[in-house]
N, C-alpha and C positions, 0 to 999 in steps of 0.2 A: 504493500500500500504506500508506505516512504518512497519507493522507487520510482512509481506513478504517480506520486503529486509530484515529485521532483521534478519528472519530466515535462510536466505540464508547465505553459507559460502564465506568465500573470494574467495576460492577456486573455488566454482563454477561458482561467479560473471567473473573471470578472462579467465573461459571458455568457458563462455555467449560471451564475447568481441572480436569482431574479432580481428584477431593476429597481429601485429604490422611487418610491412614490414624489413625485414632484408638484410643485406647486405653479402654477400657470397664470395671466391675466391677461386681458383685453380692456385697454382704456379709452375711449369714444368721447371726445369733448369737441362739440362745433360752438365755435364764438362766432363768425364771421358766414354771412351769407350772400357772395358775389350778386347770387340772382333773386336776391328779396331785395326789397326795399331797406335804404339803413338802419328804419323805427324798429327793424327785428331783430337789426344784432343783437349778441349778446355779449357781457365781459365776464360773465363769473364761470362758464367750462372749460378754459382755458387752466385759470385757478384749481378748479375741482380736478383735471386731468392733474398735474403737477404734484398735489396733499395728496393726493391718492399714491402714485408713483412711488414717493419718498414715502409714505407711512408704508407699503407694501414693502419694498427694501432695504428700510431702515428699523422700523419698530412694529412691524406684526409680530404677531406670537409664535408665526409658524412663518420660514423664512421663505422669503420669493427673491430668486437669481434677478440681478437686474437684465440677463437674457432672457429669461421667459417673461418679462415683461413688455406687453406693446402696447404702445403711445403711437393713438393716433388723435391726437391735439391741435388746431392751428396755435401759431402766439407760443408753443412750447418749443424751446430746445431738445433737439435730438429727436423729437416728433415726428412721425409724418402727416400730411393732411390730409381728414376722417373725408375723403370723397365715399361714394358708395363702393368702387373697384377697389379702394384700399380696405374697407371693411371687410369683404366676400373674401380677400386676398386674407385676412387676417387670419376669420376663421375658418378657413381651408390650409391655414399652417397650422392651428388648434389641432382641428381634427388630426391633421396628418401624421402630428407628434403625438400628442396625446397616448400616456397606455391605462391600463385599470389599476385603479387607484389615483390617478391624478387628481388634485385639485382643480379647477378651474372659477375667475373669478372674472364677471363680466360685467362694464360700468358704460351705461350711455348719460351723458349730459349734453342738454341740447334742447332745440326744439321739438314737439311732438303736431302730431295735427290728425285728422279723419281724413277717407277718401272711399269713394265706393267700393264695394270689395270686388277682389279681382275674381276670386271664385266664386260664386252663385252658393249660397246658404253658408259660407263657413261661418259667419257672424250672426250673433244674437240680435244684434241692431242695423243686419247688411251694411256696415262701414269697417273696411280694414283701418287698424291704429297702427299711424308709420312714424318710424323718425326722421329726423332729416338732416342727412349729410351734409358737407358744405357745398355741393354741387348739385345740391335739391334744384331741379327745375319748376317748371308750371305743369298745369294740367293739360295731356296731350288727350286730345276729343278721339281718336283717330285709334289711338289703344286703350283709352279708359283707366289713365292713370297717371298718378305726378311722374314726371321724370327724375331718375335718379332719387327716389325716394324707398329705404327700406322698410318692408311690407310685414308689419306683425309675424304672416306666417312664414317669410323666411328668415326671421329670428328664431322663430319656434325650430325649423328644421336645421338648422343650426346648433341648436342646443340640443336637440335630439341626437343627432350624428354624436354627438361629445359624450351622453349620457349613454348611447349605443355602444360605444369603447372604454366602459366602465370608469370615467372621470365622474366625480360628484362636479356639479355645478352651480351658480352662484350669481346671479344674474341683478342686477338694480339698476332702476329708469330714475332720472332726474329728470325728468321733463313731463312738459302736458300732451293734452291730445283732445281737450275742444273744451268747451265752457266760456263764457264770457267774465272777463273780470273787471270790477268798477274798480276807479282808480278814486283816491280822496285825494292823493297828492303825486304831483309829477315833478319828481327829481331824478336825481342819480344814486339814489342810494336804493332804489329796491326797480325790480323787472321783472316785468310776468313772462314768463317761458312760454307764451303761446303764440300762435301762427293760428288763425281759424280759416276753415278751408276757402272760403273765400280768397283770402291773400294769395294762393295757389292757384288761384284762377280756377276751381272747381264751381264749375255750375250748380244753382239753388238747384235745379230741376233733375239734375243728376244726384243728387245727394236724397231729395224726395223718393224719385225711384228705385234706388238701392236701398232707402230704410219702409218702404212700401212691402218691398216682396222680401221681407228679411224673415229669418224663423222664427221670431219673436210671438208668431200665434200659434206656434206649431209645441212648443214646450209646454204649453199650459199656464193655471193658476202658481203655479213655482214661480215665475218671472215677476208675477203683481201679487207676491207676499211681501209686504215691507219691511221683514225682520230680515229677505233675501240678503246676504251678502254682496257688497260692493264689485262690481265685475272690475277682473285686471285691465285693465289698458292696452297691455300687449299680450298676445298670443292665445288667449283664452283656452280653447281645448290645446291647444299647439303648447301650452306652455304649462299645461297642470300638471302639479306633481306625479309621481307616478303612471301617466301617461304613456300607453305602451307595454309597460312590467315584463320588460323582458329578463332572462336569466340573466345576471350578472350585470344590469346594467346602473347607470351610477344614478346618484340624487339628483336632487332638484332644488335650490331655495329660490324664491321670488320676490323680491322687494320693491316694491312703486311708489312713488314720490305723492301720487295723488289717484283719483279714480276719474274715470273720462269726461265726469262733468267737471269738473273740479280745475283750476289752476293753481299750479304751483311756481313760489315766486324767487327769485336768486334777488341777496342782497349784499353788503358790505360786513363781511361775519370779520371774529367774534361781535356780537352787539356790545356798543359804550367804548370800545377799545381804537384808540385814535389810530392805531397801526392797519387797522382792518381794511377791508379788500374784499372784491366780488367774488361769492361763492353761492352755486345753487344749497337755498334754507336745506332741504333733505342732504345733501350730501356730505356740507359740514357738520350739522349734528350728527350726523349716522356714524361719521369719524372721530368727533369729537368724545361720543360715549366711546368706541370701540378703543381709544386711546386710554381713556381711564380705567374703561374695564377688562379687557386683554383678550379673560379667561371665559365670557361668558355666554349665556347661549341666544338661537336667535331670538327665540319667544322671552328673554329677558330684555336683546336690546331693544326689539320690536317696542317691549312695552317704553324703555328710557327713552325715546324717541319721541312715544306722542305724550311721555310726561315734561319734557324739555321744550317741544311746542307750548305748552299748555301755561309753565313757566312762563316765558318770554314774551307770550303771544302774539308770536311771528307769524303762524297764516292759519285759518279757518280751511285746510285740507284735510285729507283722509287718507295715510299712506295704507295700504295694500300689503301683505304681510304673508305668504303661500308658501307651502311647503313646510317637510319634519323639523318646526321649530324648535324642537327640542335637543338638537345636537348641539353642539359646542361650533361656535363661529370659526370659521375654516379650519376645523377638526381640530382646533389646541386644545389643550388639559384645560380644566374649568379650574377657574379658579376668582377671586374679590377684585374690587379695587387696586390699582397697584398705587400707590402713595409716596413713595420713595425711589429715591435714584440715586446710582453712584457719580460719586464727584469725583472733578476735577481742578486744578489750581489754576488759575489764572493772575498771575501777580496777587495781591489784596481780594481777591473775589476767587468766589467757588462757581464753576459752570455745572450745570446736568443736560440730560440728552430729554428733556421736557418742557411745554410752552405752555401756552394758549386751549390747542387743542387740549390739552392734559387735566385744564381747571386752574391752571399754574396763573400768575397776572403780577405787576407791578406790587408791592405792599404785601405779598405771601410769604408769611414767616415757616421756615423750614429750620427744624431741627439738626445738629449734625448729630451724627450716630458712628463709634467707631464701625459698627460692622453693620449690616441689616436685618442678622438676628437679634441686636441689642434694643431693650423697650426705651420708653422715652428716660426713665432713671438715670440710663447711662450717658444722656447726653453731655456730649463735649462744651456746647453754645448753642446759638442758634443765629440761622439767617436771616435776611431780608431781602425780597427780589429787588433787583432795581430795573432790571431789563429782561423782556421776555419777550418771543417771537412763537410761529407755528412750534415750531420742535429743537425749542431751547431758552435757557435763561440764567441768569447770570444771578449770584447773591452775595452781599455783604457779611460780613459777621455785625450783630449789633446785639447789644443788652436788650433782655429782654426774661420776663416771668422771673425777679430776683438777680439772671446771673450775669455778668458783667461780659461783654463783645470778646470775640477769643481773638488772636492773629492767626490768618490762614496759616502763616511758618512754621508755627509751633502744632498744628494736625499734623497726627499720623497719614500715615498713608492710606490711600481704602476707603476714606470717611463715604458715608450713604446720609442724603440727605432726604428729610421726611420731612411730609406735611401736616402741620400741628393745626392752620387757621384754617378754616375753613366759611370767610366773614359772609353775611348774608345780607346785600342790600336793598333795605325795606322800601327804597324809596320808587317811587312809582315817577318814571320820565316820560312827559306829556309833551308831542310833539302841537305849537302852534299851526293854526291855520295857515296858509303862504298869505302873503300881506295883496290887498285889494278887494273891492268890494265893499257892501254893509256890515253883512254877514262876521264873516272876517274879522272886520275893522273894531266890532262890538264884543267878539271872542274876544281880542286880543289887549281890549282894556279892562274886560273881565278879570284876565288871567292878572293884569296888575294887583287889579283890589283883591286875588284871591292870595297870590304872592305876599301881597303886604299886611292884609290882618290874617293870615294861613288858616282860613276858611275852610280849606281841606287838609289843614292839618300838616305839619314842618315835612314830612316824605313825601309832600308833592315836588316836582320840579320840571319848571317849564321850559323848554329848548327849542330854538329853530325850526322849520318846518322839513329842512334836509336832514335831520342831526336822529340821530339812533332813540330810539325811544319805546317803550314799551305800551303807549299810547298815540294814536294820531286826531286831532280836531281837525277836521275839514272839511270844506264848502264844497257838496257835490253839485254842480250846474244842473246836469240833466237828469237829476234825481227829483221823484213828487216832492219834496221838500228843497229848493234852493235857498228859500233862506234861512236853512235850518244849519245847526251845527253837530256833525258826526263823529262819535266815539267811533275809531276804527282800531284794528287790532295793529300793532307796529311798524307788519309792512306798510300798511296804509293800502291794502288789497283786499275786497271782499267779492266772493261773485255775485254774478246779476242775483241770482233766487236768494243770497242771504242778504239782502241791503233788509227787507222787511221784518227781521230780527236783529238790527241793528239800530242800538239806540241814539237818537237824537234830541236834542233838544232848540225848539224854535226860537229867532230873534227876533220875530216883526212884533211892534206892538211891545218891547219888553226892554225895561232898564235894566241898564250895567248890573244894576247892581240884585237885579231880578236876579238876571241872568248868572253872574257870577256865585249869587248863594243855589240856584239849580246845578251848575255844572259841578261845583265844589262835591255839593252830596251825592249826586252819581260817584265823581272822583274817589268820594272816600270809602264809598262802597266798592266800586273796582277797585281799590288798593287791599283792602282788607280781604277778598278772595284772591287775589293776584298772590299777594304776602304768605296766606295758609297756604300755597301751590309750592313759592320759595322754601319756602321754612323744610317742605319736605324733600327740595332738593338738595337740601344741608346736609341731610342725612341717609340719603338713599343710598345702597350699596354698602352702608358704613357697618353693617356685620349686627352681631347683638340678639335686639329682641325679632328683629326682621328676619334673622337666619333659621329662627325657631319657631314662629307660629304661621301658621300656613294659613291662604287669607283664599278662598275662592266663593262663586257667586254662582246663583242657582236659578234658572227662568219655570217660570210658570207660564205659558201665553194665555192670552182673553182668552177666556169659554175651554179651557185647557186643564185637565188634572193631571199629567205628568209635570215632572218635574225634574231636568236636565242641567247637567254645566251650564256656563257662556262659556265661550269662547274669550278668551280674555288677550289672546296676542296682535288681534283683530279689536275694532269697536266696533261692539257689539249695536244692533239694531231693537229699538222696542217702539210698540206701540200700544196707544191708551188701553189699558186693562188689563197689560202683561205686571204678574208679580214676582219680584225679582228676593231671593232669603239669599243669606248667606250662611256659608259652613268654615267655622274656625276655628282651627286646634293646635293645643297649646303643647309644642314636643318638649319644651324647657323644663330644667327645674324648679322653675320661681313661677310666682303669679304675675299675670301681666293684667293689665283695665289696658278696655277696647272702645276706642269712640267711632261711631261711622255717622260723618255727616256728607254732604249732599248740596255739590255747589253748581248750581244749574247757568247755559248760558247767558243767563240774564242778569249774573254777579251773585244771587240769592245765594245765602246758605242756611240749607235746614240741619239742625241734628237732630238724628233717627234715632240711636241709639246708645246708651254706654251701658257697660258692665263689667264683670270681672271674669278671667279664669282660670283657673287654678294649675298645677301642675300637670299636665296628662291629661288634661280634658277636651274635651270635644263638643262644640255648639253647634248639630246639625240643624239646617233647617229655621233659622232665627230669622221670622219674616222683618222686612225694611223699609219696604214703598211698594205702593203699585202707581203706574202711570197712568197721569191725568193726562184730561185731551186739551188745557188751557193756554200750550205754549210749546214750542218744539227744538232741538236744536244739539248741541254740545254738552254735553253735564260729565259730574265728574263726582264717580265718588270716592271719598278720602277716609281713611282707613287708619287713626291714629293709636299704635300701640306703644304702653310703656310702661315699663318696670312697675309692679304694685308696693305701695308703701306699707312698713310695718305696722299693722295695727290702723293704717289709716282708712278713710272713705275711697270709695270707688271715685278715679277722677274724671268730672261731669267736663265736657267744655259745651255745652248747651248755651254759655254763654257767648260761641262765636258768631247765633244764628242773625240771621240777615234778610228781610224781605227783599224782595227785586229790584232792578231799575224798571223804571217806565220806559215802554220803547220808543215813545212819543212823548213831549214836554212842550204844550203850546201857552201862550200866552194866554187864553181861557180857564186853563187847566188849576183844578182845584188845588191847595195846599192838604199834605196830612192833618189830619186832626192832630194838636199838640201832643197829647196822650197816648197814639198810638205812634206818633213818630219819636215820642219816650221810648215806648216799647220796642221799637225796632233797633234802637240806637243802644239799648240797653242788652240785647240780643235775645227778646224773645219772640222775634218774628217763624215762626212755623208754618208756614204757607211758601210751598216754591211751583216755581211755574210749570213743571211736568212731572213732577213727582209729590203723593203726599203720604207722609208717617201711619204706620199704622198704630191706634189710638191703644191696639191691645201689647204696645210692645213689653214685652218681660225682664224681670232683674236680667239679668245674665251679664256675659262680656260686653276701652280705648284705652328707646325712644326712636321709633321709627315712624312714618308716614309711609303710608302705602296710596298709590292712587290709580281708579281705572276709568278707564275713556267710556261713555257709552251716546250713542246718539237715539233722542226722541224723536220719532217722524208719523205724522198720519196712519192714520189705520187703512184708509182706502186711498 
């Protein structure tokens, strides 16, 4: 046997060995469209192509070659540009390499748009969803379709061939693909990714006849149940998990920035940070969690995603979420938060290989730690950031909690730097209307007098009409209200069907100072549901009482006696008369108190429930709400658990509850009575706008925040 390995070459032993699984990628970012008009460029997939690249080759959890990486970018170094023959060229290198077990990970940023489909029935809505290359043409009459425009179902067979040679696959759309979006504010700081088929020169009449004879009455009552699921955008059958099932063939995950009505918007990310720069909303948060949390799975990130929307209130969309969410994100070992980095010296300053993307910022005090097994005890000093970028930053030594600033010269070598601050800002930034107009001009001396006796309270603060913000006031022209003033969410982007849940408040006929004390109390109620959204992203991921009690949610539908999951990696659909219990058990050794209150999109928060439970216990079944038919939209329920005290009461926060905003506020419009706007302000408003308490709720089980997305919509 010695004698015959001997003889053997290296060479051939290494061909004996089966091949060692490799990691793959495809990066798709069109900024520039020669044959649109210039209103459709774009600046931020250029960006998104670039963070992607470097976090895949520098800080994944699971390494990717910078050769099996392709960039096709414009505006990028070392790019090529995404025409449609560069793409087909891409993924026909994919496939060709590709063997079982490969990775593969696939990113379009870009524009999206509809077109009639080119097959006859493969669409639910007869409209193929394409994206569009930088060499996207017009609509050719002659064949019945955009030129140079990639067609849903040749993504789907794309991704089939890949999954056919045993690679899992990994696929996510940053882009739209129809919807109309109302603008509050026209600058440079945010951009709707949309192209509506119009601009493509697709004719009205051709778009009528291919959603005429589409299968859409051939599926049945499934299609108009409103609890349906949100259809993908791209690929639909072409692109479902599991699709095919053939032996040995590889996964599927599907990530979508929005759903086909829907736009999604690219803006100037991180929000508040003067460094920031165009990047599609989905694609930098999607990275920005995947950078703090490494190790975790996709139905975890799925969910930090729409709770980091939620946060920030950057767009009123619905990402799309498909496939075995339950794996670990491109197969790494599962694992928390990572919070620390090894250091290095730079003169007087410590550098780490962590920014922006990380949570990292200006003012973040890190701990030094000789090693990264040692706890906080052992620390050496501590730092303070002075400079941070995407993926890096720079720290001081400085006093701080007691111990006095160290010199980097006197650290060992090795030092690991951790994040001790974790600061949470409460302050809620309100973007001004752009100056011109009544409208306008009346907001904007409002905001003085609200400023200067703080009306709404010192965490307001009010900023330009270009400038980052968590709030936008603006004058829609061609909205039934022109001279009304519009709460918009930060992009300052709402689509056409959500403007009529969107609150305003009127200026005709009203003083400054009307005006000023109406929009203050809106203000201070969106800051107070905005703030419980924050607070729980202080602590999300951070380990503890959240690692041990398991928090899921149970549907009942109208006229319905089963009683099933939700779906929770997805937001979930209900309508009036479904009733939603929850089951929560407690694996820990200690007793936790559980609060579950209910903050609806119209700022309202009710609390439902609180209680206690014990060690090892289990609360199946603890009904919560059922949906009312008096309002519809975004809601969100919050899930506060934490450590029970010894010998003390159950802790209530009943006192955070909050009646709604008005979605209208006209100069007719009546005052609260003083006693119940006591009561509201006091926190015992219990009435929210699509969901109401049930009156029978029982003792039972609310430091972690838990939160899940759910949308109310009609019954018919």
């Amino acid at each position: 046997m010695r004698r015959l390995l001997a003889g053997l070459s290296l060479a051939a032993l290494l061909a004996a060995a089966p091949a060692l699984a490799e990691n793959r990628a495809l990066i798709v970012g069109v900024s520039e469209y020669p044959n649109l008009e210039e209103r459709f460029w774009l600046k931020g997939p250029e960006n998104d192509a670039r963070l992607i690249a470097e976090y895949l080759t520098s800080a994944a959890p699971v390494p990717f070659a910078p050769g099996n990486v392709i960039v096709l970018a414009d505006g990028v170094e070392g790019g090529a540009e995404p025409t449609l023959a560069a793409i087909r060229a891409a993924f026909a290198r994919l496939v060709a390499e590709v063997r079982p077990g490969d990775f593969v990970y696939v990113h379009f940023s870009g524009h999206g748009s509809q077109a009639p489909e080119l097959v006859a029935g493969s669409e639910l809505n007869g409209l193929d969803q394409i994206f569009l290359p930088r060499d996207v043409g017009k609509w050719d009459k002659a064949v019945g379709a955009v030129e140079n425009a990639l067609v849903d179902d040749e993504v789907g067979a794309f991704v089939a061939a890949l999954r056919a040679r045993g690679a899992d696959v990994w696929v996510v759309f940053d882009s739209c693909h129809s919807a109309t979006a109302t603008r509050g504010v026209e600058d440079e700081e945010v951009r709707a990714r949309e192209v509506l088929p119009a601009a493509l020169g697709i004719p009205e009449e051709a778009l009528e006849v291919a959603t005429s004879r589409s299968i859409g009455d051939a599926v049945g009552a499934a299609l108009d149940d409103p609890r349906a699921r949100a259809e993908a955008p791209v690929g639909g059958a072409e692109l479902a998990p599991g699709a095919g099932g053939g032996a040995g063939e590889g996964s599927l995950i599907a990530f979508f920035a929005a759903q086909t009505t829907e736009v999604t918007p690219e803006m100037r990310m991180p929000p508040g940070r003067p460094e920031r720069i165009a990047h599609g909303v989905f694609t930098y948060t999607l990275f920005e969690v995947l950078a703090e949390y490494p190790g975790i799975t996709y139905a975890q990130l799925a969910q930090e995603v729409l709770r980091r929307y939620a946060v920030r209130n950057l767009a009123r969309t619905t990402p799309i979420f498909e496939g075995d969410l339950d794996g670990q994100v491109f197969g790494a070992d599962g694992g928390g938060r990572v919070a620390q980095w090894p250091a290095s010296r730079e003169g007087e300053a410590l550098t780490i290989p962590a920014g922006t993307l990380h949570g990292i910022g200006e003012g973040t005090i890190l701990a030094i730690l000789p090693s990264a097994a040692d706890g906080l005890e052992a620390a050496l000093g501590y730092a303070e950031v002075t400079r941070a970028d995407t993926f890096g930053a720079t720290a001081t030594p400085v006093a701080h909690d007691g111990t006095a600033a160290v010199r980097v010269a006197d650290l060992p070598r090795g030092v690991v730097l951790r994040q001790v601050s974790a600061g949470v800002d409460f302050t809620l930034a309100v973007a001004l209307p752009a100056e011109g107009g009544a409208a306008a001009e009346a907001m904007r001396a409002a905001a003085r007098l609200i400023a200067a006796g703080e009306l709404a309270g010192p965490r307001v603060r009010f900023v330009e009409a270009g400038e980052a913000a968590d709030i936008r006031l603006a004058v829609i022209a061609g909205s039934a209200r022109p001279d009304a003033i519009w709460l918009l969410p930060g992009a300052g982007l709402v689509d056409a069907g959500q403007l009529a849940a969107t609150p305003s408040v009127g200026t005709a006929g009203r003083s400054v100072e009307d005006l000023a004390a109406i929009v203050a109390e809106n203000l201070r109620s969106m800051a107070r549901a905005t703030n419980l959204l924050k607070l729980g992203a202080s602590v999300a991921g951070a380990g503890g009482v959240a690692g041990g009690v398991d928090v899921d949610l149970l549907l009942r539908p109208a006229g319905g006696r089963d009683i099933a999951p939700l779906d929770l990696a997805s937001v979930p659909r209900l309508v009036p008369g479904d009733t939603v219990y929850a089951r929560i058990e407690n694996r820990l050794e200690l007793a936790v108190d559980v609060n579950v209150l209910y903050i609806g999109a119209d700022y309202s928060i009710t609390h439902m429930w609180a209680g206690q439970l014990q060690p090892g216990e289990l609360l199946s079944q603890q009904g919560l709400f059922r949906v009312s038919d008096t309002g519809f939209g975004r809601d969100r329920i919050v899930v506060v658990l934490t450590p029970a005290r010894r010998q003390g009461m159950v802790e209530n926060l009943a006192f955070l509850g909050q009646p709604e905003l008005e979605l209208t506020r006209d100069a007719d419009a009546p005052a609260l009575p003083p006693f119940a706007a006591l009561l509201g302000e006091a926190g015992f408003g219990v009435t929210t706008r699509a969901a109401v308490p049930f009156a029978d709720a029982v003792e039972g089980p609310a430091p972690a925040i838990l939160q899940i997305d759910l949308d109310t919509v009609p019954a018919g």
